[in-house]
C-alpha positions as CSV (number, residue, x, y, z in Angstrom):
1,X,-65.5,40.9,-41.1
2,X,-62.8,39.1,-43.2
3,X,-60.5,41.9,-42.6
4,X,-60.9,41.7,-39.0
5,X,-60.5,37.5,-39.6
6,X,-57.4,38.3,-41.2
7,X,-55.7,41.0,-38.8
8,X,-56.6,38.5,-35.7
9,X,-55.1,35.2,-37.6
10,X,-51.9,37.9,-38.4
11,X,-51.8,38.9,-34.7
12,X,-52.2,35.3,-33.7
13,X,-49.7,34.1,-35.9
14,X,-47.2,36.6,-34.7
15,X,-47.9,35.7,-30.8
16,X,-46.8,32.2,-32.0
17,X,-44.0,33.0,-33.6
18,X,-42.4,35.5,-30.5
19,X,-43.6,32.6,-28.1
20,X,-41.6,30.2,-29.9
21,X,-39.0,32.6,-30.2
22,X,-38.8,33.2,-26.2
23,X,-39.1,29.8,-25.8
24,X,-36.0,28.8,-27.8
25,X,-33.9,31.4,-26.0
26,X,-34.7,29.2,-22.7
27,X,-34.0,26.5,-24.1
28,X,-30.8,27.6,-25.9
29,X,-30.3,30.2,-23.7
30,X,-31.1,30.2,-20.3
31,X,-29.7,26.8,-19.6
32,X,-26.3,27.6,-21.5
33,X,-25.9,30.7,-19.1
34,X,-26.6,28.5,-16.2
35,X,-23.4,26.1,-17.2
36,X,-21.3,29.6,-18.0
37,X,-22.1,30.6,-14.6
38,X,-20.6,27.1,-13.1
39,X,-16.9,27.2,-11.9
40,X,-15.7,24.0,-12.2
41,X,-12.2,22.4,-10.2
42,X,-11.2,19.5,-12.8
43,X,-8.7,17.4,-11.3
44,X,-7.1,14.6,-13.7
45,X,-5.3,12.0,-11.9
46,X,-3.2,11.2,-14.6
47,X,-1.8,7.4,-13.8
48,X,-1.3,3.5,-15.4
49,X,-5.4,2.6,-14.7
50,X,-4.5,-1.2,-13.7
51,X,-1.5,-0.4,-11.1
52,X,-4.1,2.2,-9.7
53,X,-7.0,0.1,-9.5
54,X,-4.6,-2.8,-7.8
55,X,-5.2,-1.9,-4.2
56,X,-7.7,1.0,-5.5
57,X,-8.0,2.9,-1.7
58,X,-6.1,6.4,-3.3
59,X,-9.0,6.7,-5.7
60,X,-11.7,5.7,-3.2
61,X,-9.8,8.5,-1.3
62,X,-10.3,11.0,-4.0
63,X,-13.9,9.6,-5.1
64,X,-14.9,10.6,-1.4
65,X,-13.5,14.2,-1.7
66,X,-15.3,15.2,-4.6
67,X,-18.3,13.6,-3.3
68,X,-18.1,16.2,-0.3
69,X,-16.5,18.9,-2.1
70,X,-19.4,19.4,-4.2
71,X,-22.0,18.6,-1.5
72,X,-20.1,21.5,0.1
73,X,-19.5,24.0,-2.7
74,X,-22.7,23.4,-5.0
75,X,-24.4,26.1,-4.1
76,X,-21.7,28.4,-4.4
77,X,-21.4,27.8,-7.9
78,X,-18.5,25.7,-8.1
79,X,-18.4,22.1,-9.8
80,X,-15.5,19.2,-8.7
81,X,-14.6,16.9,-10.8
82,X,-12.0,14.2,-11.4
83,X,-11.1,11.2,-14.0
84,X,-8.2,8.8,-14.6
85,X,-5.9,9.5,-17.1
86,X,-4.4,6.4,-18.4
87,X,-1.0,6.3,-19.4
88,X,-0.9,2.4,-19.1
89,X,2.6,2.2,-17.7
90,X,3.9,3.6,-21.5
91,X,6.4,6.3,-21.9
92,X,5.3,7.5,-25.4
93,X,1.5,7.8,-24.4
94,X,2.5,9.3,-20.7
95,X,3.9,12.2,-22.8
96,X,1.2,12.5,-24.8
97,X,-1.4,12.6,-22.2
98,X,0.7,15.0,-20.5
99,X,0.5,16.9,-23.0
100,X,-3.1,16.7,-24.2
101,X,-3.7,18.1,-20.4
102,X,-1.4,20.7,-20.8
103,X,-3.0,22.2,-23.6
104,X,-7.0,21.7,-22.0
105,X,-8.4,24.9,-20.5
106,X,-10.2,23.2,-18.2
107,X,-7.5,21.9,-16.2
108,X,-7.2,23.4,-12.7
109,X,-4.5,21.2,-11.5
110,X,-3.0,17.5,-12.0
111,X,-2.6,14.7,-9.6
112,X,0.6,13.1,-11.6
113,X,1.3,9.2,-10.4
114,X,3.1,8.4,-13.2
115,X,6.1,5.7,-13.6
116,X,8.9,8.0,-11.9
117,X,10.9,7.5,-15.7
118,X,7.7,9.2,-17.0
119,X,7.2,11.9,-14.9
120,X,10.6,13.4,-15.1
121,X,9.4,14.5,-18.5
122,X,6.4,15.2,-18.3
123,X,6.4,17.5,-14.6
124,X,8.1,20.3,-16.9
125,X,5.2,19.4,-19.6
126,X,2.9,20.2,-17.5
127,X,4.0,22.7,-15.4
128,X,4.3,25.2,-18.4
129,X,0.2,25.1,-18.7
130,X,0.7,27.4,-15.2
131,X,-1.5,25.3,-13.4
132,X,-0.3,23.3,-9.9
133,X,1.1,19.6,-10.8
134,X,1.3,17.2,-7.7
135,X,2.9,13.8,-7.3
136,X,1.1,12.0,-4.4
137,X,3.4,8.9,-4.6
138,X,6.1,11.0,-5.0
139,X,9.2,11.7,-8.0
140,X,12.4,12.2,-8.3
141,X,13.6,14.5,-5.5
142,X,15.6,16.8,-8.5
143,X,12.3,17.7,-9.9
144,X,11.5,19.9,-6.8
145,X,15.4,21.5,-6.6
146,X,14.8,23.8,-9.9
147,X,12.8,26.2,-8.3
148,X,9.6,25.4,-10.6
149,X,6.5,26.7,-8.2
150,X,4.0,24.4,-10.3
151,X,5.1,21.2,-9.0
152,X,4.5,20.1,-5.6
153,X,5.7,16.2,-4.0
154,X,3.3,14.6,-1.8
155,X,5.7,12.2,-0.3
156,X,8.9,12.7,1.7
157,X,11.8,12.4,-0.7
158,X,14.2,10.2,-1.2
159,X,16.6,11.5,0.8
160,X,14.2,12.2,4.0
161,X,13.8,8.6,3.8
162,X,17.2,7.4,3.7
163,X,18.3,10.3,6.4
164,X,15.1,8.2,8.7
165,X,16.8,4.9,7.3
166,X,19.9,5.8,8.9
167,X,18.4,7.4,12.3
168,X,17.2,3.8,12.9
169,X,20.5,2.4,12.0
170,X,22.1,4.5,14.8
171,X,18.9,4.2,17.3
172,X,19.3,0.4,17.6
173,X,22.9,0.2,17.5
174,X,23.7,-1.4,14.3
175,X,27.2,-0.7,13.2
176,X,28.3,-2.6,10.2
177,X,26.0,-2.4,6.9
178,X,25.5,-4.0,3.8
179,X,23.9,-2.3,1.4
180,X,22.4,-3.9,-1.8
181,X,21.6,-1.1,-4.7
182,X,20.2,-2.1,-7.7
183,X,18.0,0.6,-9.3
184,X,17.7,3.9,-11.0
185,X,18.2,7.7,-9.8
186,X,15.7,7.5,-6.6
187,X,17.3,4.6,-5.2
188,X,20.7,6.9,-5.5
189,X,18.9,9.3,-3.9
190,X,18.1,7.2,-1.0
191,X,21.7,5.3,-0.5
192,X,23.5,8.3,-1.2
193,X,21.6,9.9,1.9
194,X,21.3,7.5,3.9
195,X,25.7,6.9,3.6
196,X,25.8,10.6,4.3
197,X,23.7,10.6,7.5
198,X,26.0,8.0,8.9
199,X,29.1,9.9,8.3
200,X,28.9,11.5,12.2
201,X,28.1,8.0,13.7
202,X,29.7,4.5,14.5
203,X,27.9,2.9,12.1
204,X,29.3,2.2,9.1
205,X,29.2,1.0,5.6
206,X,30.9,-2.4,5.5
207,X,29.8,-3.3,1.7
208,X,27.9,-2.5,-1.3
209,X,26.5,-5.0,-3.7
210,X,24.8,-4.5,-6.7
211,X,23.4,-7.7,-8.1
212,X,21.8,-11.2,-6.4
213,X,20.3,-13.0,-8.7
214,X,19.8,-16.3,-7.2
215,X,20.7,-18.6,-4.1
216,X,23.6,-20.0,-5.7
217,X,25.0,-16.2,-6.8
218,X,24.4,-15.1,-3.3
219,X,26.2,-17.7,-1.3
220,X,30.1,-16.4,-1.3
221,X,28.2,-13.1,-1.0
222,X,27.0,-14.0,2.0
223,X,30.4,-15.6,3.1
224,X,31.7,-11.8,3.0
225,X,29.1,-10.6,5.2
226,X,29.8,-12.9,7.7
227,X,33.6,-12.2,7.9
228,X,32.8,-8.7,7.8
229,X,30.6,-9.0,10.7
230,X,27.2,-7.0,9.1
231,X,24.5,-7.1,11.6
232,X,21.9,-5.6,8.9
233,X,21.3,-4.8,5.5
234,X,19.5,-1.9,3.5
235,X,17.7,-2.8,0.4
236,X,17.2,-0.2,-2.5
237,X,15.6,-2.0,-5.7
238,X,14.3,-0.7,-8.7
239,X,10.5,-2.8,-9.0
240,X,8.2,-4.6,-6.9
241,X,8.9,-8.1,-7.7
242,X,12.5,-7.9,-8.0
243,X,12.8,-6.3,-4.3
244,X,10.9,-9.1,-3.2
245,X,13.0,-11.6,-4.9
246,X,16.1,-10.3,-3.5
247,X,14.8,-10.2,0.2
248,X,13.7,-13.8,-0.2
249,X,16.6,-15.0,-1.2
250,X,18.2,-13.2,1.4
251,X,15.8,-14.2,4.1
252,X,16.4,-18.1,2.6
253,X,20.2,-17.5,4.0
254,X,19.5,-16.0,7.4
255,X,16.7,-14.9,8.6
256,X,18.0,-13.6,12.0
257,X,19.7,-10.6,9.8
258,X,18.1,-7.4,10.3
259,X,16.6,-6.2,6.7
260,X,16.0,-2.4,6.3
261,X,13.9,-2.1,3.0
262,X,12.5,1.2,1.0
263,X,9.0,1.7,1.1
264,X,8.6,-0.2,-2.1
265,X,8.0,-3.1,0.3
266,X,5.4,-1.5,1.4
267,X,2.4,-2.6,-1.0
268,X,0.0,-5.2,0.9
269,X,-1.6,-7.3,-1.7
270,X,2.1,-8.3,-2.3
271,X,3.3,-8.4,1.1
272,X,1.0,-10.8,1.9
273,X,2.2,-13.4,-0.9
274,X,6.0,-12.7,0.9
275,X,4.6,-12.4,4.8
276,X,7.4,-14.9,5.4
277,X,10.2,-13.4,4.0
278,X,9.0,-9.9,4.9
279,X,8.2,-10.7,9.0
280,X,10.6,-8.3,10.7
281,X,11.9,-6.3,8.4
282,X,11.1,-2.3,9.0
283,X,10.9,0.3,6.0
284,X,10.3,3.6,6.7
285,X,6.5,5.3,6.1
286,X,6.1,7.4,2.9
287,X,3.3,9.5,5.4
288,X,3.3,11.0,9.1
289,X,-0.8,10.8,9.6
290,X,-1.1,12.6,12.9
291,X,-3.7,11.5,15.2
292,X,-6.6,14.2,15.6
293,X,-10.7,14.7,15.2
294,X,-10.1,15.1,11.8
295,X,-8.4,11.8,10.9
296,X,-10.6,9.8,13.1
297,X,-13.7,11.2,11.4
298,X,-12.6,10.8,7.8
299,X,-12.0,6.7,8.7
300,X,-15.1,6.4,10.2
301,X,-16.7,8.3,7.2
302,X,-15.0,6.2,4.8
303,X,-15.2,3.3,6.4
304,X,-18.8,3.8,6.6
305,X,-19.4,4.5,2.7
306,X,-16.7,1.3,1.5
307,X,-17.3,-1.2,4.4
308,X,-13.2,-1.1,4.7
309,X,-10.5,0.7,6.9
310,X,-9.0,3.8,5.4
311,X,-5.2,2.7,4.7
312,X,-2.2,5.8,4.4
313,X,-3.1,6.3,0.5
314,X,-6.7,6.7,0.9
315,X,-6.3,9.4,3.4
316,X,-3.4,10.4,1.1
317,X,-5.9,10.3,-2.1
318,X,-8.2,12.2,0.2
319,X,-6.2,15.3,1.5
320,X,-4.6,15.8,-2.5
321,X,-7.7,16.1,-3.9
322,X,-9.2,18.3,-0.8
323,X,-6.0,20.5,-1.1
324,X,-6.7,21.6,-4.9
325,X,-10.6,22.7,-4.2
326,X,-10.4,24.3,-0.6
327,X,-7.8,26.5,-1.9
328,X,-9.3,27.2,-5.3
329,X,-12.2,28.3,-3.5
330,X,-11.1,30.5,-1.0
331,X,-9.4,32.5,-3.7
332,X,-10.5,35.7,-4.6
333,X,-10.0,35.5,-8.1
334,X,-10.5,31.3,-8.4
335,X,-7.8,30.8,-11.6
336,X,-5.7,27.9,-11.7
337,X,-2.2,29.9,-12.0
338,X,-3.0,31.5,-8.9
339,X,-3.5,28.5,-6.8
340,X,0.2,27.5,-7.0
341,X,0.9,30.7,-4.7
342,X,-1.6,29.3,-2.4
343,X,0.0,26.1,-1.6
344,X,2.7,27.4,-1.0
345,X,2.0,29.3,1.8
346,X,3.8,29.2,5.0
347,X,0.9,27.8,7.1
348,X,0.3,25.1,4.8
349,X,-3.2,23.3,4.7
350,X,-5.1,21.1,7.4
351,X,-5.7,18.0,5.6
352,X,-7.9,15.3,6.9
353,X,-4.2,13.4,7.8
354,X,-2.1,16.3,8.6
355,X,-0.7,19.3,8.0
356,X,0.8,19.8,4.4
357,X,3.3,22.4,3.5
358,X,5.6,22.7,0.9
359,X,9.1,23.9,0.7
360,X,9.9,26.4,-2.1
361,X,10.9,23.9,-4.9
362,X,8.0,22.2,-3.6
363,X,9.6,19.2,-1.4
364,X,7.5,18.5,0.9
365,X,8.3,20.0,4.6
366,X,9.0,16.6,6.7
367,X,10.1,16.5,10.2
368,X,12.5,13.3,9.8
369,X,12.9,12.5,13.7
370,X,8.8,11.7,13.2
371,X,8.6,9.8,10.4
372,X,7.9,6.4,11.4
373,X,9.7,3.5,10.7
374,X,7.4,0.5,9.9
375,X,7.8,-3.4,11.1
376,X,6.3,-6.1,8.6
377,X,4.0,-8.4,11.3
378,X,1.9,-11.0,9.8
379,X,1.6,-9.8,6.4
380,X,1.5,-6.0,7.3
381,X,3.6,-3.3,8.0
382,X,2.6,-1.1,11.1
């Protein structure tokens, strides 16, 4: 009878100890293969946090994708997410975030809005991880003329806009132009297009200035426009508040002169401290949105979950993020050095806004006859 006690309190013990043994393989086991078996799109947007959280709609826009995306894609498997990257506005710790992403495994592509000084170095940083980098505000256009197929612009470039700039400047039969540059290489990008797109035409450059730094500086400036006979201006300046300065100080002079700005202008919780200065004056848009199903159901959808209209950049933040996960999905073989060969095919994508292609260098394909040209009315360009 004792022997039998023993053998069952053996037997009993070693039930226990293979139960707890199965049990700690679901616990340590089971859920770990669940995660392996996840396929997550991570997304970085890789930005200074307080310029992006100024106006804030481009990360609403994004916010909104992922939200669907994984609604969408959840069951399949696959896991989208995002996160800010901040660089606060600092060269040194832009690089090394840059790099930090470079070197993380879990990257499947970047959304790069960094200062345009930053991302000059930092587009070849990252590009070298093999995984698609995209500028949705846009960068130098000579980062998408060396033939790297990782990095992608968002925007038109420079020189689409000043080639639209100057198909205004012929359209409404301006002739003699003043142009004031102040600014680094995207603003020379923009003039120098802009001059050269006039070349075929009766409208011509009458004088360049560089510098007006106040009223008094600008009077015998504006003493040479006059005898020269300039009917408008173009302004290309490097920084928000020192374009505005410039145009009201301008706009103090005469403000009966035509003013074409770059989209800089563009930026409504400052336009609307300048409304005054700014009322008239036309920049041209950074974004064609083309009217369809689509677009008029993403603004009602977003309008619906932020109790706000859906502005350019949060359609913009929107189709970006949407880009990255519908074609990481529909690949075959989902790995991030293969999407770059996606977007870049010759159909281009559907966005919620339009349709995006890329050109090889990965300029964005822009039709410049339809890029609009907007007018500042009341605090807001349309």
């Amino acid at each position: 009878m004792v022997q039998w006690r023993r053998e069952r309190r053996e037997q009993f013990a070693l039930f226990s100890l293979l139960l707890l043994l199965v049990l700690g393989l679901c616990l340590t086991g089971c859920e770990p293969q669940d995660k392996a078996s996840e396929k997550v799109i991570y997304v970085p947007v890789l930005a200074d946090a307080s310029w992006l959280s100024e106006d804030g709609s481009f990360m609403k826009g994004v916010e909104m994708a992922v939200e669907e995306l994984n609604g969408e894609y959840g069951e399949r498997g696959f896991v989208v997410k995002s996160a800010v990257i901040d660089d606060q506005a600092r060269y040194e710790l832009g690089v090394e975030k840059a790099m930090e992403l470079a070197a993380d495994p879990s990257v499947t592509a970047v959304l790069n809005l960094q200062n345009f000084d930053v991302s000059k170095t930092t587009a070849d940083i990252l590009a070298r991880s093999k995984r698609p980098i995209l500028f949705p505000y846009g960068a130098y256009d000579s980062l998408f003329t060396k033939g790297n197929n990782y990095l992608f612009c968002g925007v038109p470039s420079f020189s689409d806009l000043g080639q639209a700039m100057a198909l205004y400047v012929k359209e409404h039969g301006f002739r003699r132009i003043a142009v004031y540059y102040n600014g680094v290489q995207s603003q020379n990008e923009l003039v120098t297009a802009f001059e050269l797109a006039l070349m075929d035409s009766q409208a011509k450059i009458v004088d360049y200035v560089s510098s007006i730094v106040s009223s008094s500086h600008f009077t015998p400036i504006y003493n040479r426009w006059e005898a020269l006979g300039v009917d408008a201006v173009v302004i290309a300046q490097y920084g928000l508040p020192e374009a505005f300065a410039v145009l009201e100080i301008i706009r103090e002079k005469d403000r009966r002169l035509a003013v074409i700005g770059e989209p800089i202008f563009n930026r409504a919780n400052v336009l609307a401290q300048h409304k005054k200065a700014a009322e008239g004056m036309v920049v041209p848009s950074t974004l064609v949105l083309e009217e369809s199903s689509l677009l008029l159901d993403f603004q009602s959808r977003y309008s619906e979950k932020y109790g706000e209209e859906a502005d350019t950049w949060a359609v913009q933040g929107y189709d970006m993020m949407r880009l990255v996960a519908d074609n990481f999905v529909a690949l075959e073989n989902p790995e991030p050095s293969l999407l770059a060969s996606a977007l870049h095919s010759e159909e281009g994508y559907q966005g919620a806004g339009r349709r995006i292609r890329f050109e090889p260098g990965g300029a964005l394909v822009v039709d410049i006859a339809k890029l609009p040209m907007l007018t500042s009315r009341n605090g807001r360009f349309e």
